[in-house]
Backbone as a chain_set.jsonl record, in Angstrom:
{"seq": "XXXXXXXXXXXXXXXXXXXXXXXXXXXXXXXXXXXXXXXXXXXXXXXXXXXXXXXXXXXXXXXXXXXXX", "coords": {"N": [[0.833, -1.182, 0.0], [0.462, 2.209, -0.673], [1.899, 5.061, 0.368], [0.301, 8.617, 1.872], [1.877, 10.849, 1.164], [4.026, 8.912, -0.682], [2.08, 8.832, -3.211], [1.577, 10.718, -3.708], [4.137, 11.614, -4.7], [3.646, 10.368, -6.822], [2.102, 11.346, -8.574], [3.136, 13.933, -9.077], [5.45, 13.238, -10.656], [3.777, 11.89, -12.704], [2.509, 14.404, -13.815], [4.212, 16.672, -14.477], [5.475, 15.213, -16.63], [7.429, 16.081, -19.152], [8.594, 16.398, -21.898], [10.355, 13.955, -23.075], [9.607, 12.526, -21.332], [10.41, 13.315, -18.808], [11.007, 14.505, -15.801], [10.028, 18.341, -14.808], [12.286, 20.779, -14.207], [10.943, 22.465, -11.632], [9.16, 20.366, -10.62], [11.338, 18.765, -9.59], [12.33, 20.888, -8.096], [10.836, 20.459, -6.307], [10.525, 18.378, -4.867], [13.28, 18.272, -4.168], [12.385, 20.216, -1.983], [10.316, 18.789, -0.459], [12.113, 16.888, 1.048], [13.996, 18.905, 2.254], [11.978, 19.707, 4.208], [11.861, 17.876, 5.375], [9.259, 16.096, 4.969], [9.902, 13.304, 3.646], [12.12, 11.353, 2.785], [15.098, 10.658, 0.941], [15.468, 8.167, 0.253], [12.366, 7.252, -0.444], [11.86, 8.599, -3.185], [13.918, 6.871, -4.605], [12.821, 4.534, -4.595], [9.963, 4.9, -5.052], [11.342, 6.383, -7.865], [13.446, 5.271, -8.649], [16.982, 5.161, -9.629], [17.629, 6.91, -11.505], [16.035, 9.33, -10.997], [16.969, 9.809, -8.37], [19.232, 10.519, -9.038], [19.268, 12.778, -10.448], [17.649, 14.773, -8.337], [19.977, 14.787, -6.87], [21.524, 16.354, -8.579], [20.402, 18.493, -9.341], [20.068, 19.822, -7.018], [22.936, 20.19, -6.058], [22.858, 22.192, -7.594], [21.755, 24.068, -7.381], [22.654, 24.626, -4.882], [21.873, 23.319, -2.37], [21.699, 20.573, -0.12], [21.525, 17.113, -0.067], [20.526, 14.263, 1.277]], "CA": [[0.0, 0.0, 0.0], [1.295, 3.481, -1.016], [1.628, 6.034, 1.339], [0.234, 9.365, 0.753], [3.459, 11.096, 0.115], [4.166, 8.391, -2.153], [1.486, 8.987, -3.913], [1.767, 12.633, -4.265], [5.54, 12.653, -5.426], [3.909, 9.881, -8.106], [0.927, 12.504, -9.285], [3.337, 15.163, -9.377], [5.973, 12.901, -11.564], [2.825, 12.159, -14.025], [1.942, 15.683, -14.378], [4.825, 16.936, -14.985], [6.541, 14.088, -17.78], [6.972, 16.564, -20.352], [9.699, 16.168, -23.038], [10.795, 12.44, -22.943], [9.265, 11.886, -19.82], [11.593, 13.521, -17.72], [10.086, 15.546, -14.812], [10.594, 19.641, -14.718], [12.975, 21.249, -13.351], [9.904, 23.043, -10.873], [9.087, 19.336, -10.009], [12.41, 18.554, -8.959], [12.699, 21.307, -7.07], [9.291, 20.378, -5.39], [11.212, 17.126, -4.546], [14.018, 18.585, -2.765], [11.465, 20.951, -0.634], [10.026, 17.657, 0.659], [13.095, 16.201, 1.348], [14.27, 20.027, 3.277], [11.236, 19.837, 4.879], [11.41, 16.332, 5.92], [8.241, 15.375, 4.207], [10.172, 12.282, 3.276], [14.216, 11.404, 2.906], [16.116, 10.413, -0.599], [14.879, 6.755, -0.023], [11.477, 7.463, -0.798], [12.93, 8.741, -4.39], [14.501, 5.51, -4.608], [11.893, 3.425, -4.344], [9.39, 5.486, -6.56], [11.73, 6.571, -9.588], [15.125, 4.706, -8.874], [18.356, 5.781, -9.62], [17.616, 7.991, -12.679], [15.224, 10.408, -10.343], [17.646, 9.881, -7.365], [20.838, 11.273, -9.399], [18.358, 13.822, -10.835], [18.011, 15.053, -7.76], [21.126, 15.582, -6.381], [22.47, 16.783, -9.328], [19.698, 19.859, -9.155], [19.983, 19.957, -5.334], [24.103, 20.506, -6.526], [23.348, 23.307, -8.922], [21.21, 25.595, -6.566], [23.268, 25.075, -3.639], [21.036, 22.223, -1.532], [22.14, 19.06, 0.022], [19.995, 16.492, 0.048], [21.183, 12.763, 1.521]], "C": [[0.88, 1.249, 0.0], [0.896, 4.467, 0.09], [1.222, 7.635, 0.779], [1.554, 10.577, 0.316], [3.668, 10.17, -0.706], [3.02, 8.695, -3.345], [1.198, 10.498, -4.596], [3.529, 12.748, -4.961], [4.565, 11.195, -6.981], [2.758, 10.572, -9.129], [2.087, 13.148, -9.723], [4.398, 14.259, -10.804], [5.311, 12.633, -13.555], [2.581, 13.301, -14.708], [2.933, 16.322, -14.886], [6.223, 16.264, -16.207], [6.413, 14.799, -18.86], [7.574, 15.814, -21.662], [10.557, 14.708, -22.717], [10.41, 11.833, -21.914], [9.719, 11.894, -18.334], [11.06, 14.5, -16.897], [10.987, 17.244, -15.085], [11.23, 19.785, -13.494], [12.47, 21.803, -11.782], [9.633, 21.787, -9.752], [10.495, 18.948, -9.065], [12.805, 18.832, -8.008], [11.744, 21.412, -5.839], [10.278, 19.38, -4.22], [11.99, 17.339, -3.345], [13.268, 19.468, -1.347], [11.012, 19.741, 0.213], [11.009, 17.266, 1.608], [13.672, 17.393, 2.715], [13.512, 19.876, 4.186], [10.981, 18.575, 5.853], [9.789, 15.925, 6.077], [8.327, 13.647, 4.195], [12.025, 11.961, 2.868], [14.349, 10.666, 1.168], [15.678, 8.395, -0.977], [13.508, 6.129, -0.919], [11.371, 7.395, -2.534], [13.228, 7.274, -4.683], [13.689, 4.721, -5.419], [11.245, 3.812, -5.097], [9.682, 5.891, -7.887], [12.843, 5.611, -9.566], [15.956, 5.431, -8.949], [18.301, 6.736, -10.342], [17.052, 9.364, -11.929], [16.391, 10.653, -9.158], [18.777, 10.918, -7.642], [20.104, 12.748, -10.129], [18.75, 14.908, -9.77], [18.746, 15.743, -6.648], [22.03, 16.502, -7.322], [21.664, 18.277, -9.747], [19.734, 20.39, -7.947], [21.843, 21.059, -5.52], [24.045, 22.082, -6.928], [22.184, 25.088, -8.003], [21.516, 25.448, -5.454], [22.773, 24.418, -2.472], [22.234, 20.816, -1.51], [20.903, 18.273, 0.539], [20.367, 14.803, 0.276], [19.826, 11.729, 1.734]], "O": [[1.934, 1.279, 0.635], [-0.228, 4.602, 0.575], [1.581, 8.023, -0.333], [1.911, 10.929, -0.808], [3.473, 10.591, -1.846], [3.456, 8.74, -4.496], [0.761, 11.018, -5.623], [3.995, 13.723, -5.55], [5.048, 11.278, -8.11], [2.65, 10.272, -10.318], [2.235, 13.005, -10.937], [4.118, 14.62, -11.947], [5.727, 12.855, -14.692], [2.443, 13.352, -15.93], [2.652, 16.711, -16.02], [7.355, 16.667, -16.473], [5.524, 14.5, -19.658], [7.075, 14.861, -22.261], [11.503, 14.776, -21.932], [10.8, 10.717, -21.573], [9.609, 11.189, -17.331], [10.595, 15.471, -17.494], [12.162, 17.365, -15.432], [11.05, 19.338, -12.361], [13.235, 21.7, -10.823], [9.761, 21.897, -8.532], [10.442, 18.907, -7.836], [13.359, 18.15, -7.145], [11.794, 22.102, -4.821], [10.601, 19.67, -3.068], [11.81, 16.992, -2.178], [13.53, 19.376, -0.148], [11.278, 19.668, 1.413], [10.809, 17.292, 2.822], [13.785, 17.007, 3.879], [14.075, 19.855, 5.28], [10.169, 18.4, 6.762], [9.249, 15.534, 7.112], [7.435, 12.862, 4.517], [12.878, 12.845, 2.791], [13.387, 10.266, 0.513], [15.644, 7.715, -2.003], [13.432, 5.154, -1.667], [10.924, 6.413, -3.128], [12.256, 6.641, -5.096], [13.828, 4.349, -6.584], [11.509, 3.358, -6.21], [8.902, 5.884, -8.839], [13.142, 5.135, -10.661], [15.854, 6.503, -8.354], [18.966, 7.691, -9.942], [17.576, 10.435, -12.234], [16.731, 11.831, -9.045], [19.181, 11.818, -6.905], [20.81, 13.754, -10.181], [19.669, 15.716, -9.909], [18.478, 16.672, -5.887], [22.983, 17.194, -6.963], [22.274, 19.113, -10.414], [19.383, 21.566, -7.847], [21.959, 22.247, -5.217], [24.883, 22.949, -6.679], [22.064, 26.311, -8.085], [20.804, 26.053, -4.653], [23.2, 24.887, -1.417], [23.065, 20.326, -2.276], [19.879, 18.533, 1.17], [20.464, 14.143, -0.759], [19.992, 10.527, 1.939]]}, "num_chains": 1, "name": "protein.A"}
């Protein structure tokens, strides 16, 4: 059974699959707000996109100055 944070980062991943299916940048940075906010930790991620969303991520978390473990 999905929790509802899981189920809200997997709405927001649907809604925003634009251009190959790759979430916006906006989304992303939704992502890390959870994660700041402790909503939910980097595992979560994991488990709902895998590695491709995970390195996502950190590699936007990187570029505006966030850490995000």
């Amino acid at each position: 059974m999905q929790t509802d944070i899981e189920q809200t980062i997997r709405r927001y991943l649907a809604a925003s699959a634009g251009t190959a299916n790759n979430p916006t940048d906006y989304t992303i940075r939704c992502f890390i707000g959870m994660i700041e906010g402790g909503e939910c930790d980097i595992g979560l991620f994991q488990k709902v996109g895998g590695d491709w969303l995970v390195e996502r991520i950190k590699e936007y978390a990187t570029e505006i100055g966030s850490i995000v473990e």
